[in-house]
PQR file with spaces between the fields and no chain letter, atoms N, CA, C, O and H, PARSE charges and radii, in Angstrom:
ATOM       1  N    UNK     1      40.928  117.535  108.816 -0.4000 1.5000
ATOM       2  CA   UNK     1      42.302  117.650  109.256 -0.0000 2.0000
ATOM       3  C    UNK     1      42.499  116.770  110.490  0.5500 1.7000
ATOM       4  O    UNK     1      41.923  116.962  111.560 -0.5500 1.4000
ATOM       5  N    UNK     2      43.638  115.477  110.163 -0.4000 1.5000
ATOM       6  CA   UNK     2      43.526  115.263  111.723 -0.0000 2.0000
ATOM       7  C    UNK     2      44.534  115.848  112.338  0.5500 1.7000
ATOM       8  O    UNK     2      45.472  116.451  111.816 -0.5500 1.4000
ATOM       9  H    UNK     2      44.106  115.320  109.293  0.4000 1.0000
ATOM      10  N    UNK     3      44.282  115.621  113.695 -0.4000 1.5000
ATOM      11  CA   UNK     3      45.300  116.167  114.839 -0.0000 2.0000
ATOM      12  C    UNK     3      45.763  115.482  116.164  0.5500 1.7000
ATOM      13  O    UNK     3      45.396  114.343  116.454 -0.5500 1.4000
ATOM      14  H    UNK     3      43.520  115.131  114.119  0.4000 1.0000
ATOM      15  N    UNK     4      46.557  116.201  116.923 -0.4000 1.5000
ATOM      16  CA   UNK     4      47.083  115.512  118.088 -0.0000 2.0000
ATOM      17  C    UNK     4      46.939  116.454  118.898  0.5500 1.7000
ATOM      18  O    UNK     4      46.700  117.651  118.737 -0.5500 1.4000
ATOM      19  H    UNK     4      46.855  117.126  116.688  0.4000 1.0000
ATOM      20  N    UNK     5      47.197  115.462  120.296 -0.4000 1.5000
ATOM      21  CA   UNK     5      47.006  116.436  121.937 -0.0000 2.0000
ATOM      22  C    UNK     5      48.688  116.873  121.967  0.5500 1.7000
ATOM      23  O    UNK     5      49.505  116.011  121.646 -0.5500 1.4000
ATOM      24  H    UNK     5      47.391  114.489  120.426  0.4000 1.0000
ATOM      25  N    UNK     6      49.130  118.172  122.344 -0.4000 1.5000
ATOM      26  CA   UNK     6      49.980  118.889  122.810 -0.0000 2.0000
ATOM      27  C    UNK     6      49.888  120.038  123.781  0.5500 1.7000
ATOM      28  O    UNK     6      48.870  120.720  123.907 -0.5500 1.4000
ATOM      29  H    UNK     6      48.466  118.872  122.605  0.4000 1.0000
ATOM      30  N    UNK     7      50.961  120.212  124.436 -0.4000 1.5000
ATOM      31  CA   UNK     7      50.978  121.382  125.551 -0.0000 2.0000
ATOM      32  C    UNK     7      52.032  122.084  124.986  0.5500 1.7000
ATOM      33  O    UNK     7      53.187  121.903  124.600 -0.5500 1.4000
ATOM      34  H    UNK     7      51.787  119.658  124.334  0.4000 1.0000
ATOM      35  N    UNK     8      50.940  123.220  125.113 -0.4000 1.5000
ATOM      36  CA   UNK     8      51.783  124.697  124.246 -0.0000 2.0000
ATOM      37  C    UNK     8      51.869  125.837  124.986  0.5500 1.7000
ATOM      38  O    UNK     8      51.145  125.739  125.976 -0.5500 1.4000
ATOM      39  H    UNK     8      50.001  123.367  125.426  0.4000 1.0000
ATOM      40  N    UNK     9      52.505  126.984  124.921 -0.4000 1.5000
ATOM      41  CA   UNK     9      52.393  127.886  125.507 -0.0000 2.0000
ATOM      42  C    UNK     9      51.264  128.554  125.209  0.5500 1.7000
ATOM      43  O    UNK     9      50.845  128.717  124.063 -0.5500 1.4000
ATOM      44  H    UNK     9      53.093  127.063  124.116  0.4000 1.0000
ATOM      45  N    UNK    10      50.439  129.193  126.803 -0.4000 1.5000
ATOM      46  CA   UNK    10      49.491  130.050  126.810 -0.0000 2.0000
ATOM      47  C    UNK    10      49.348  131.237  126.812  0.5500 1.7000
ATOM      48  O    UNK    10      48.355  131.895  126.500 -0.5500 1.4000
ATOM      49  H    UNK    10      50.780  129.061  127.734  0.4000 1.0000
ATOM      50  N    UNK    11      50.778  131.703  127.322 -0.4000 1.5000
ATOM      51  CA   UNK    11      51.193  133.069  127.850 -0.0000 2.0000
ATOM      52  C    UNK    11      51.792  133.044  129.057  0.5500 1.7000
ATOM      53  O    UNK    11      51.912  131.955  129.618 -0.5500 1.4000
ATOM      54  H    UNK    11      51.584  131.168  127.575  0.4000 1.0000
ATOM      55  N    UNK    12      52.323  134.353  129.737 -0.4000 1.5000
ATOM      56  CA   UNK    12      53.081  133.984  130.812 -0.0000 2.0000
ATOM      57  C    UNK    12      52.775  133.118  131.723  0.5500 1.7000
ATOM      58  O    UNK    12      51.562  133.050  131.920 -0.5500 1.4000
ATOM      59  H    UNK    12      52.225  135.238  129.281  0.4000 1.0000
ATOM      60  N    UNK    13      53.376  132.471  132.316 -0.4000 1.5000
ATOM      61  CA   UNK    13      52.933  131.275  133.858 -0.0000 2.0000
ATOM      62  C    UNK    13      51.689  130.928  133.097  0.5500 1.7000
ATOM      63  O    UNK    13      50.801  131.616  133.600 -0.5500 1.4000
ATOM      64  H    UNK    13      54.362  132.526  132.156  0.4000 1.0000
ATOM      65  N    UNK    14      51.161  130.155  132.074 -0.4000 1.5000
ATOM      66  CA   UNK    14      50.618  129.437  131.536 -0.0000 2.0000
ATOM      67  C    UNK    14      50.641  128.588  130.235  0.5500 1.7000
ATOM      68  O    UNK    14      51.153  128.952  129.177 -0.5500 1.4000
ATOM      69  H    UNK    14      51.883  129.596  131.665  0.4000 1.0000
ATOM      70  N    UNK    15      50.085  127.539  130.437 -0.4000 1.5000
ATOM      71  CA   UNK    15      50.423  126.271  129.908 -0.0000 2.0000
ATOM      72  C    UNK    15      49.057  125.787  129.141  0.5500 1.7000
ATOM      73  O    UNK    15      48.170  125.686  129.989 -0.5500 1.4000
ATOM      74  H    UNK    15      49.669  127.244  131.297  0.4000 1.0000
ATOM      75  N    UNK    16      48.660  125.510  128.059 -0.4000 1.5000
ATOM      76  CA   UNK    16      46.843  124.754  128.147 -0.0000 2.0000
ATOM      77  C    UNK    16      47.301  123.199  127.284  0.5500 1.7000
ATOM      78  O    UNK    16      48.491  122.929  127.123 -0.5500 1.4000
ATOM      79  H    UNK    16      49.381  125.592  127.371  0.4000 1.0000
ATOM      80  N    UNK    17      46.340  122.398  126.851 -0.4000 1.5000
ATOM      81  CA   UNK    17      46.169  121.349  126.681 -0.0000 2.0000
ATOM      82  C    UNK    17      45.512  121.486  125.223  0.5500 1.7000
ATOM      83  O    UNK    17      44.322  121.780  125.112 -0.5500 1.4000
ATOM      84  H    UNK    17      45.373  122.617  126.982  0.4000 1.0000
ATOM      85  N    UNK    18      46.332  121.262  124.113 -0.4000 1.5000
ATOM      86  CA   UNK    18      46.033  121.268  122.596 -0.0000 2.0000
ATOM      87  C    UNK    18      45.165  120.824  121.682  0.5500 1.7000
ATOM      88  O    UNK    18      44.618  120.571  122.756 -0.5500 1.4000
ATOM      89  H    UNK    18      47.299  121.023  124.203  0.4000 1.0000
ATOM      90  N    UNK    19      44.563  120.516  120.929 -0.4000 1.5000
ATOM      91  CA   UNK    19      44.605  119.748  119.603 -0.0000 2.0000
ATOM      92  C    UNK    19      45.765  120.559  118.446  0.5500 1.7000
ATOM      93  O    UNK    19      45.588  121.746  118.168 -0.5500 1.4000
ATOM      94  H    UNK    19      45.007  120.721  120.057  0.4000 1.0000
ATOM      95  N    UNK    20      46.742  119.894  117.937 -0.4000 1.5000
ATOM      96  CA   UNK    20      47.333  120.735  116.973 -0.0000 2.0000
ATOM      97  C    UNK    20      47.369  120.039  115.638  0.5500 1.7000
ATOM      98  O    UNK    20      47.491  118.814  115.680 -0.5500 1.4000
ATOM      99  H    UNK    20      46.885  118.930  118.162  0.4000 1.0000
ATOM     100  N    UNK    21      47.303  120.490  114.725 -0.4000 1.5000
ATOM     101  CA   UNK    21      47.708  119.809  113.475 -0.0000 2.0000
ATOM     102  C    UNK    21      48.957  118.560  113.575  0.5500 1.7000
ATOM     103  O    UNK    21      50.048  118.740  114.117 -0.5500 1.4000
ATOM     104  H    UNK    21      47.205  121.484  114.691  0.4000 1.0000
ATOM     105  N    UNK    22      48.523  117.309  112.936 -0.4000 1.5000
ATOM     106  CA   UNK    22      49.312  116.245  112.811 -0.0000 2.0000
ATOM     107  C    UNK    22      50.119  116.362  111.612  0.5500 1.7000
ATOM     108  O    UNK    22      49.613  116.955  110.659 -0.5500 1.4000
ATOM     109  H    UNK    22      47.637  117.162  112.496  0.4000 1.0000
ATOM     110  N    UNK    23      51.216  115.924  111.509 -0.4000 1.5000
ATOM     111  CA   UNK    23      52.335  116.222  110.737 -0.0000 2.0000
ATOM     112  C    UNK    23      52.722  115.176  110.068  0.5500 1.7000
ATOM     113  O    UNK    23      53.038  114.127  110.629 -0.5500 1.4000
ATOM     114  H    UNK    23      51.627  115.442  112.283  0.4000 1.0000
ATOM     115  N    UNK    24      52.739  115.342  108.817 -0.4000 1.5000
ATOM     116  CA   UNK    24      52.615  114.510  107.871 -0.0000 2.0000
ATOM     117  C    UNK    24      54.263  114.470  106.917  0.5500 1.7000
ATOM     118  O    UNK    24      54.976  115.407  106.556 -0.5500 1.4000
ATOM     119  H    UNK    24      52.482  116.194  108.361  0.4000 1.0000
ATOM     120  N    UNK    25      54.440  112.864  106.731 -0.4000 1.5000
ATOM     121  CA   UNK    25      56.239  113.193  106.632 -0.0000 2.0000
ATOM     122  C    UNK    25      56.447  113.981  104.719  0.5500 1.7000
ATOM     123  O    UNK    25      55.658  114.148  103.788 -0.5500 1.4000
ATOM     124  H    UNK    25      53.861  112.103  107.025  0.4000 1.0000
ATOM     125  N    UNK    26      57.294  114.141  104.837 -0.4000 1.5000
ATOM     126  CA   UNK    26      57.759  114.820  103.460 -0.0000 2.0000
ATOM     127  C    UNK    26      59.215  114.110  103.221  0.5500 1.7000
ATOM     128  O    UNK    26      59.409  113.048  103.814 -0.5500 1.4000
ATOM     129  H    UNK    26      57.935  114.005  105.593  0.4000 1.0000
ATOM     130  N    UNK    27      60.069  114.545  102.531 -0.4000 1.5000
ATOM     131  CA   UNK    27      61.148  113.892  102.073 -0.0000 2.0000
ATOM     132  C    UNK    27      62.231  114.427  102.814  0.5500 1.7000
ATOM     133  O    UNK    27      62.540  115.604  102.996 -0.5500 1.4000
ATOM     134  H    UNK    27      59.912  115.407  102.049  0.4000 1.0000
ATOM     135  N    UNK    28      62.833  113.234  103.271 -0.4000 1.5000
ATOM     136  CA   UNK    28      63.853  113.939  104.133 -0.0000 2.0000
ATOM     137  C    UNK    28      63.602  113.630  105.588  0.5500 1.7000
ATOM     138  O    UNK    28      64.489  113.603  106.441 -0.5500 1.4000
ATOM     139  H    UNK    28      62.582  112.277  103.124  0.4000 1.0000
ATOM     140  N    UNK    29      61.935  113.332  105.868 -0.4000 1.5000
ATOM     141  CA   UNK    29      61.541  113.549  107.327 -0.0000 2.0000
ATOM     142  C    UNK    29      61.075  112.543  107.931  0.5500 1.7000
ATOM     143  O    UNK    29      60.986  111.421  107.433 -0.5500 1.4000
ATOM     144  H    UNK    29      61.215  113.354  105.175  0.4000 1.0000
ATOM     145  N    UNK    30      60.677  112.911  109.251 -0.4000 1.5000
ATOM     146  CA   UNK    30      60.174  111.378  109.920 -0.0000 2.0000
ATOM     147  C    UNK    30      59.126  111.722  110.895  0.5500 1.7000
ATOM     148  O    UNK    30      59.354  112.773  111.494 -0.5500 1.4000
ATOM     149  H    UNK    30      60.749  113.823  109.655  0.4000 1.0000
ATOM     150  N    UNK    31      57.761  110.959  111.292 -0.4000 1.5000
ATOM     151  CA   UNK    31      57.003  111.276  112.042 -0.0000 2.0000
ATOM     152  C    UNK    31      57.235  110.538  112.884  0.5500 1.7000
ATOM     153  O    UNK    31      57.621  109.414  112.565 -0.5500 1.4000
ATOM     154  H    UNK    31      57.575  110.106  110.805  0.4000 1.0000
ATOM     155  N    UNK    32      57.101  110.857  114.151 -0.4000 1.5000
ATOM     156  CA   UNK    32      57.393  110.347  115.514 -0.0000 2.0000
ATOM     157  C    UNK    32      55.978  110.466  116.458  0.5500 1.7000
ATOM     158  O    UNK    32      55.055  111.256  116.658 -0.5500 1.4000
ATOM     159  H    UNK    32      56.788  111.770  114.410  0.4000 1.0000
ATOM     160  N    UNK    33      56.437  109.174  116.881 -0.4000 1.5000
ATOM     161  CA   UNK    33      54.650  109.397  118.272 -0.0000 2.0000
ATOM     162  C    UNK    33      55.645  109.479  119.470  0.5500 1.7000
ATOM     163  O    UNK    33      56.536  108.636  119.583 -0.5500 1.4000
ATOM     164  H    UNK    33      57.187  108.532  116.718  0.4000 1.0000
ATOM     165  N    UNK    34      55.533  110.224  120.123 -0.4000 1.5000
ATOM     166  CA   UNK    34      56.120  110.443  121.262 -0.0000 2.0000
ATOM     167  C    UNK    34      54.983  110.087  122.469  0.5500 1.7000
ATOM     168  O    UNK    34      53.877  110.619  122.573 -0.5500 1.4000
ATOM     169  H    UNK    34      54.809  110.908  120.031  0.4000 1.0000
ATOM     170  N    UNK    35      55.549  109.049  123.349 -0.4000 1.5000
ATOM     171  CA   UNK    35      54.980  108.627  124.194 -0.0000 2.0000
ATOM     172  C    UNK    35      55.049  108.922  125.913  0.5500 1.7000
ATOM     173  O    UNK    35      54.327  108.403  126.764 -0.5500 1.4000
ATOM     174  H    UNK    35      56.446  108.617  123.265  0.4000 1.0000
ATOM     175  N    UNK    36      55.970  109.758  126.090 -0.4000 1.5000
ATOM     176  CA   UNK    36      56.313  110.685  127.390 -0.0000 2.0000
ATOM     177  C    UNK    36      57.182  111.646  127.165  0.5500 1.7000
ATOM     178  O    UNK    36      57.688  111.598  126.043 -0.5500 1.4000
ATOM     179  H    UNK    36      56.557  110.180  125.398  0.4000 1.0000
ATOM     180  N    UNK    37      57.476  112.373  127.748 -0.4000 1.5000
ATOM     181  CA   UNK    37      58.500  114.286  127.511 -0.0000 2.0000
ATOM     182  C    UNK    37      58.211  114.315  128.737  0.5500 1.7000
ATOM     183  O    UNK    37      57.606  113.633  129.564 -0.5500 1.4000
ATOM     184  H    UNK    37      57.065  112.412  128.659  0.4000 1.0000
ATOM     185  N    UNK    38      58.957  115.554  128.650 -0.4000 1.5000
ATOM     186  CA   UNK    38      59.090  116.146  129.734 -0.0000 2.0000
ATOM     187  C    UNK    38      59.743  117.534  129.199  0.5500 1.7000
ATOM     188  O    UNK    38      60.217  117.597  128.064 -0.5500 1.4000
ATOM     189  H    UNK    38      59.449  116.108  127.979  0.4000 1.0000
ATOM     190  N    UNK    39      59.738  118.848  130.253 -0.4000 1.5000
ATOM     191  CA   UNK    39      59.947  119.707  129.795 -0.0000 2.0000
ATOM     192  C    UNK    39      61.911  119.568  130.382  0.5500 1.7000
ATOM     193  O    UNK    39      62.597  118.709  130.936 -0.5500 1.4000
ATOM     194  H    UNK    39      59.353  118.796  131.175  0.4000 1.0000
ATOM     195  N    UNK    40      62.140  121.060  129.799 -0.4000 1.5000
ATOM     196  CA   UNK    40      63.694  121.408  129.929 -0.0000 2.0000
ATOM     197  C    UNK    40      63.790  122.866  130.593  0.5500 1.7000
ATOM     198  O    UNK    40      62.691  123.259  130.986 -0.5500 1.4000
ATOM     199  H    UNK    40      61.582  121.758  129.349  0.4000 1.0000
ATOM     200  N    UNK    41      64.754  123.676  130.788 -0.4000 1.5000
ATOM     201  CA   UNK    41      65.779  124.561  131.620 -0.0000 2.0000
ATOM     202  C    UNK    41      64.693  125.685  130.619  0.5500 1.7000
ATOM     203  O    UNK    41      63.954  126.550  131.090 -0.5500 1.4000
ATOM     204  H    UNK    41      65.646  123.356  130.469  0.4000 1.0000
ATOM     205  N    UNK    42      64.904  125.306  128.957 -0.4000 1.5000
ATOM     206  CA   UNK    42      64.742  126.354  127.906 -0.0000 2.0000
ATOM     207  C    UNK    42      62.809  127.011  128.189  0.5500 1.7000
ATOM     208  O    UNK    42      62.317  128.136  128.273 -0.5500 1.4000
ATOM     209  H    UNK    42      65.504  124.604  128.574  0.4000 1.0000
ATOM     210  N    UNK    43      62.225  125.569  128.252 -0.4000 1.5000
ATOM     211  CA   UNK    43      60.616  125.899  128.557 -0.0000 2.0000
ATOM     212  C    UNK    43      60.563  126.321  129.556  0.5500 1.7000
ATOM     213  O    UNK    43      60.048  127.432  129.433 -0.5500 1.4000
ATOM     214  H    UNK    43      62.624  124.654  128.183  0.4000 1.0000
ATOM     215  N    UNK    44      60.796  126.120  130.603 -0.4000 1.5000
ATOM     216  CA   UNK    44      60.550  126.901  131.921 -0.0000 2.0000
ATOM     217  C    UNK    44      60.979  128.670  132.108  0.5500 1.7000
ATOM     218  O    UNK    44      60.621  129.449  132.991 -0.5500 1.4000
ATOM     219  H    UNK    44      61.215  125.217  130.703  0.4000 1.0000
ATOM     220  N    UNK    45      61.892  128.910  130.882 -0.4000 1.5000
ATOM     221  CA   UNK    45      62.292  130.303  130.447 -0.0000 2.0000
ATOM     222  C    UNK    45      60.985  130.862  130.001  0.5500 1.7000
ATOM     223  O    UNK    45      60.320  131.795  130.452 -0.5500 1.4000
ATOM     224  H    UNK    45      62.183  128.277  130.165  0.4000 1.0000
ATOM     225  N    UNK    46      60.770  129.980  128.906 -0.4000 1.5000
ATOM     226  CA   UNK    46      59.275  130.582  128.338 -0.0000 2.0000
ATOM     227  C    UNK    46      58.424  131.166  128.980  0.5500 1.7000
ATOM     228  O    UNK    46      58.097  132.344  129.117 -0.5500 1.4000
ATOM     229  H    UNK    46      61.310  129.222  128.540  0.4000 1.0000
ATOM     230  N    UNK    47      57.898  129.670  129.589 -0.4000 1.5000
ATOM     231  CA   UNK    47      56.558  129.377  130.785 -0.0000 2.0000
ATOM     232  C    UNK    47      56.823  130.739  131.518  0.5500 1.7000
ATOM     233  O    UNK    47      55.987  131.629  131.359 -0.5500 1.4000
ATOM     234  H    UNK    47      58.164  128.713  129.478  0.4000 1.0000
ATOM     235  N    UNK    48      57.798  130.948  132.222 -0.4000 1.5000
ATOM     236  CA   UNK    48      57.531  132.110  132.886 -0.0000 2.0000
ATOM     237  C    UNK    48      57.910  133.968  132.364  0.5500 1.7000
ATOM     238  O    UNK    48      58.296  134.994  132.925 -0.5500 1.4000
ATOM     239  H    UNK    48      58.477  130.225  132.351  0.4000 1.0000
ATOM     240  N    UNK    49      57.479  133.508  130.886 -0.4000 1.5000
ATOM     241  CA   UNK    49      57.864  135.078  130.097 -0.0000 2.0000
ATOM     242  C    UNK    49      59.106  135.596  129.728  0.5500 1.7000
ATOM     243  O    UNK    49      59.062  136.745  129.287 -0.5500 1.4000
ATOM     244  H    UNK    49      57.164  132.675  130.430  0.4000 1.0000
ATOM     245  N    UNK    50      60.322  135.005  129.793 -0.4000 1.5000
ATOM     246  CA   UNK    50      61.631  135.414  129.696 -0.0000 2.0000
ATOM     247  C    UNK    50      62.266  135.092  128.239  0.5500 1.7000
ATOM     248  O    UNK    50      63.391  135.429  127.869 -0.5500 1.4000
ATOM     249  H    UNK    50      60.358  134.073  130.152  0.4000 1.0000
ATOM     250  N    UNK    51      61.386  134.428  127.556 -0.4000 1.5000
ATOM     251  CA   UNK    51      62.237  134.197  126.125 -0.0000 2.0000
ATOM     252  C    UNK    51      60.744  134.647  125.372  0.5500 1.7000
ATOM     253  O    UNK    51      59.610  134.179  125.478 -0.5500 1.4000
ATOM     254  H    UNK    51      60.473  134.154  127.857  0.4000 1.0000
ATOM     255  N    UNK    52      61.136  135.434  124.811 -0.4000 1.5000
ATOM     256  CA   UNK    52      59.760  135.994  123.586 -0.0000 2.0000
ATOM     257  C    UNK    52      59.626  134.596  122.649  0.5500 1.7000
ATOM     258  O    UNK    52      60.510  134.044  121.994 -0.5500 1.4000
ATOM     259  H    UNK    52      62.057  135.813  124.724  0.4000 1.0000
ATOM     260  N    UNK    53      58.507  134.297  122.780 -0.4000 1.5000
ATOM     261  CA   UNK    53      57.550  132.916  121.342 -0.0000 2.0000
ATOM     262  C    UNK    53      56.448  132.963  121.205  0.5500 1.7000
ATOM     263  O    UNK    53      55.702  132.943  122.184 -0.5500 1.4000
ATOM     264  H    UNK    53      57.789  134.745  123.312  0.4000 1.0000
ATOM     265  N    UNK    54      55.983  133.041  119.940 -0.4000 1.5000
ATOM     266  CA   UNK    54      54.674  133.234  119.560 -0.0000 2.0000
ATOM     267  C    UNK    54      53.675  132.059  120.759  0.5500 1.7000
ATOM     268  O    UNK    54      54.014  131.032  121.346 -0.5500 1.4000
ATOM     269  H    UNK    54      56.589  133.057  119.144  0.4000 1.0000
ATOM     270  N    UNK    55      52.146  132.962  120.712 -0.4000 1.5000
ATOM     271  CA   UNK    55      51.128  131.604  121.624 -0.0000 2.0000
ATOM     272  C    UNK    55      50.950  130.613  121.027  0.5500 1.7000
ATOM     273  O    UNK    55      50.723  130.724  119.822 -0.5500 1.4000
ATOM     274  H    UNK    55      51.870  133.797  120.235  0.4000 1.0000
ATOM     275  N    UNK    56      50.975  129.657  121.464 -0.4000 1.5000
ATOM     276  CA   UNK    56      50.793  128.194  120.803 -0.0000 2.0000
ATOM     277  C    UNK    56      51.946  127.600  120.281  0.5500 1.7000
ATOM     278  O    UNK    56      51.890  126.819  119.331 -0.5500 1.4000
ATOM     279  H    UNK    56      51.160  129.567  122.442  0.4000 1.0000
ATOM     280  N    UNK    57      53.060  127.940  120.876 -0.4000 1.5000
ATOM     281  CA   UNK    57      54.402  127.456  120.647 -0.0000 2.0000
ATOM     282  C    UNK    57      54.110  125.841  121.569  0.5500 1.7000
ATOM     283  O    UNK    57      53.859  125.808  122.773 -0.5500 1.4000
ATOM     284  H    UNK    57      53.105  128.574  121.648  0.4000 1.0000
ATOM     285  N    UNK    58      54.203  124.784  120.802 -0.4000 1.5000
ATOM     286  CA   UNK    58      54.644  123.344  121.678 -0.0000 2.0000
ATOM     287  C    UNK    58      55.417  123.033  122.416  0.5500 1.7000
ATOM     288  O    UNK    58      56.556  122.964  121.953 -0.5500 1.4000
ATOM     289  H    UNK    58      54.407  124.810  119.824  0.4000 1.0000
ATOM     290  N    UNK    59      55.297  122.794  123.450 -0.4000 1.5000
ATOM     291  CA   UNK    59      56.733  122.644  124.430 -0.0000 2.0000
ATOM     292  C    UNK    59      56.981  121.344  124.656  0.5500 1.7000
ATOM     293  O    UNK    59      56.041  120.549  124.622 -0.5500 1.4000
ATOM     294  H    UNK    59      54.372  122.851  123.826  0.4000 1.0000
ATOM     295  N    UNK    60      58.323  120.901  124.932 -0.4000 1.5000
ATOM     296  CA   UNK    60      58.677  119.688  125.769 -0.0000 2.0000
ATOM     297  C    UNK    60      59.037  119.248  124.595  0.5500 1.7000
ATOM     298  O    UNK    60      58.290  118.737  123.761 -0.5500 1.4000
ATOM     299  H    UNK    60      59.086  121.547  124.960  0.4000 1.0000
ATOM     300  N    UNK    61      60.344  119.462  124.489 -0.4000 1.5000
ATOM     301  CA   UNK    61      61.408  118.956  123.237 -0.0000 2.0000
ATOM     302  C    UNK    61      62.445  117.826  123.884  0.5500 1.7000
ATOM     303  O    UNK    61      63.606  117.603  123.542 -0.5500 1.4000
ATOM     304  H    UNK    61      60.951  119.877  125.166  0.4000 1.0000
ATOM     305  N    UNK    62      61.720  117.234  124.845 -0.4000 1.5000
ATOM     306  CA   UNK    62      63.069  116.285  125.668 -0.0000 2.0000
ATOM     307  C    UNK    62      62.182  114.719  125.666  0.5500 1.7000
ATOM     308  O    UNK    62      62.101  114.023  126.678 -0.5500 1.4000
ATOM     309  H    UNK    62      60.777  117.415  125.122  0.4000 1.0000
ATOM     310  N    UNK    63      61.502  114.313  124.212 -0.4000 1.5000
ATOM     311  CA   UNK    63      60.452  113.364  124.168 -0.0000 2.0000
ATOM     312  C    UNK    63      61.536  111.853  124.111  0.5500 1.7000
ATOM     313  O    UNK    63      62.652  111.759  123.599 -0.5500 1.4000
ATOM     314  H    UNK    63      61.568  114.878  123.390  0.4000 1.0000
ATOM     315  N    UNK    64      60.566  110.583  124.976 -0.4000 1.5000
ATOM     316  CA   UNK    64      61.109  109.432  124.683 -0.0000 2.0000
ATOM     317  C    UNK    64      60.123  109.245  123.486  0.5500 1.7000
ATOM     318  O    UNK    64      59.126  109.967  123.514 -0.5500 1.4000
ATOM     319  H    UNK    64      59.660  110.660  125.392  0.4000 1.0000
ATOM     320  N    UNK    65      60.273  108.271  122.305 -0.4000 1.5000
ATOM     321  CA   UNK    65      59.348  108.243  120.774 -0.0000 2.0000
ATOM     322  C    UNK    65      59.963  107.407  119.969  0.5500 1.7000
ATOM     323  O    UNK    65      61.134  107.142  119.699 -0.5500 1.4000
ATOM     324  H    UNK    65      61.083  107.684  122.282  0.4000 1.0000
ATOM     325  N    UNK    66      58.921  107.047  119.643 -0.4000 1.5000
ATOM     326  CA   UNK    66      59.050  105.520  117.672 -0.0000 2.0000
ATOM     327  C    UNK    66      58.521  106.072  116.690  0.5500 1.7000
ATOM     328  O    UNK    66      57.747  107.021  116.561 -0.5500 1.4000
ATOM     329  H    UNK    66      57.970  107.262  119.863  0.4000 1.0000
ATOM     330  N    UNK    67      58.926  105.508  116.136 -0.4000 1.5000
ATOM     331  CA   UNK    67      58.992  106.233  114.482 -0.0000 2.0000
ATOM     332  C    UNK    67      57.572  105.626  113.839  0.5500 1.7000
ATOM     333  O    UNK    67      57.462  104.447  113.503 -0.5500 1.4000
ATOM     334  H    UNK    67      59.554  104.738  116.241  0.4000 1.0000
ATOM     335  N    UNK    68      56.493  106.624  113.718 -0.4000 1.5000
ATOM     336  CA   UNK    68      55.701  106.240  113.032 -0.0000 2.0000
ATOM     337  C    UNK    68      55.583  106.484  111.488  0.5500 1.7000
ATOM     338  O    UNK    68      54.748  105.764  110.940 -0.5500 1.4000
ATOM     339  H    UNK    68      56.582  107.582  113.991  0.4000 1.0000
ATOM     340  N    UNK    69      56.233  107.329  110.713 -0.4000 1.5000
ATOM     341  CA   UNK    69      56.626  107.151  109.515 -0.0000 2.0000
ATOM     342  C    UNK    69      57.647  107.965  109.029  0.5500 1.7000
ATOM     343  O    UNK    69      57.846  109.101  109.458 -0.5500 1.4000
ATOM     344  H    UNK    69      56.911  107.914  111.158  0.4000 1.0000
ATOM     345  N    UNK    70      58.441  107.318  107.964 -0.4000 1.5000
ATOM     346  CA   UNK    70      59.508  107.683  107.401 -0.0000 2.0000
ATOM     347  C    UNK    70      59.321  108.280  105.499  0.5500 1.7000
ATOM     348  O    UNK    70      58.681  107.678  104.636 -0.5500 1.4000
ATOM     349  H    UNK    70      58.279  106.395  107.616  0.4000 1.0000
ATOM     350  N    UNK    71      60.018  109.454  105.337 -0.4000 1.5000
ATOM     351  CA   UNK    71      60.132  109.976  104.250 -0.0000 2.0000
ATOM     352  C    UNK    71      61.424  109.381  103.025  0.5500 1.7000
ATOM     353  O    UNK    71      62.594  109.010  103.118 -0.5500 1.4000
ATOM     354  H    UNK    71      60.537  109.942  106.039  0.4000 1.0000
ATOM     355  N    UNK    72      60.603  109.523  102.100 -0.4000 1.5000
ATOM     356  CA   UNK    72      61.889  109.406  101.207 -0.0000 2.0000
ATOM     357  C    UNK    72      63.075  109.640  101.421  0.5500 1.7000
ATOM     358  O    UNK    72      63.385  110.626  102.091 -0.5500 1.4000
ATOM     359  H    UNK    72      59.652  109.825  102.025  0.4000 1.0000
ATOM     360  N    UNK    73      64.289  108.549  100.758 -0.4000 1.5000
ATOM     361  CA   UNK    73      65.343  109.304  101.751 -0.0000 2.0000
ATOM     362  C    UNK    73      65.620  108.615  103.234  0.5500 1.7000
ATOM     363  O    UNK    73      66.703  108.986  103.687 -0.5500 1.4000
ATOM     364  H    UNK    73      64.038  107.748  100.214  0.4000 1.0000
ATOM     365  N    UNK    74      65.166  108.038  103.779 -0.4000 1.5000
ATOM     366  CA   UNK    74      65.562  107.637  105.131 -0.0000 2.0000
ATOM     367  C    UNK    74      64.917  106.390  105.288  0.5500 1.7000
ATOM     368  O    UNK    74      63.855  106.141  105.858 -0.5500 1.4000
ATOM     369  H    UNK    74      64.287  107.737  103.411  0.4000 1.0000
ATOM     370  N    UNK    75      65.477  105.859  104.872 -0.4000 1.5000
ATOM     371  CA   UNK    75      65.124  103.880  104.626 -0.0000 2.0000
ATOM     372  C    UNK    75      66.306  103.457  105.717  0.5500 1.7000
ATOM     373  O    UNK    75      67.368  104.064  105.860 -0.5500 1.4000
ATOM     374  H    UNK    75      66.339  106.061  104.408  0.4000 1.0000
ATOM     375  N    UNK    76      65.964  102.508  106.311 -0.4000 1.5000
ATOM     376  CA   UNK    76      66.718  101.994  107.417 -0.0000 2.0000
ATOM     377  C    UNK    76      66.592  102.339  108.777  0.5500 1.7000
ATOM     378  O    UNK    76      67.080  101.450  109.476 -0.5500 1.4000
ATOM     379  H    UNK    76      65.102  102.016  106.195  0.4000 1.0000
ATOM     380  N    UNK    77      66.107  103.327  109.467 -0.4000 1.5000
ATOM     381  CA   UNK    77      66.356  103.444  110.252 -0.0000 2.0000
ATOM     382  C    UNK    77      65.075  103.438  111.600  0.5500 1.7000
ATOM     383  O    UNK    77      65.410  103.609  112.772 -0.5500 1.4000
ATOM     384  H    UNK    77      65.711  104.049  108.900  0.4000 1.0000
């Protein structure tokens, strides 16, 4: 299986450093390498226990990223 480095939730006021499953496109979809993030207002809810999410939730949904592959369905872009 390969995989990638991500920062996920650990539990409250903690954060750890990943390997997670790499994501492979399907139809409809697109794989992205994201090359810097940063977190948001919503993770810092998490991080400090205030929004219930399973452990090992990925954080930092505010990524700059190129398209490393595209699914059926999404030609062009």
């Amino acid at each position: 299986m390969e995989t990638t480095k991500a920062i996920v939730f650990a539990g409250k006021d903690r954060v750890s450093l990943a390997d997670v499953p790499r994501p492979h496109r399907g139809p409809g979809d697109a794989v992205i390498r994201i090359t810097t993030t940063t977190i948001c207002g919503t993770d810092i809810h998490i991080i400090r226990g205030e929004y219930p999410v399973r452990p090992d939730l990925v954080l930092g949904h505010e990524p700059v990223r190129t398209i490393e592959e595209l699914g059926i369905g999404l030609d062009g872009l």
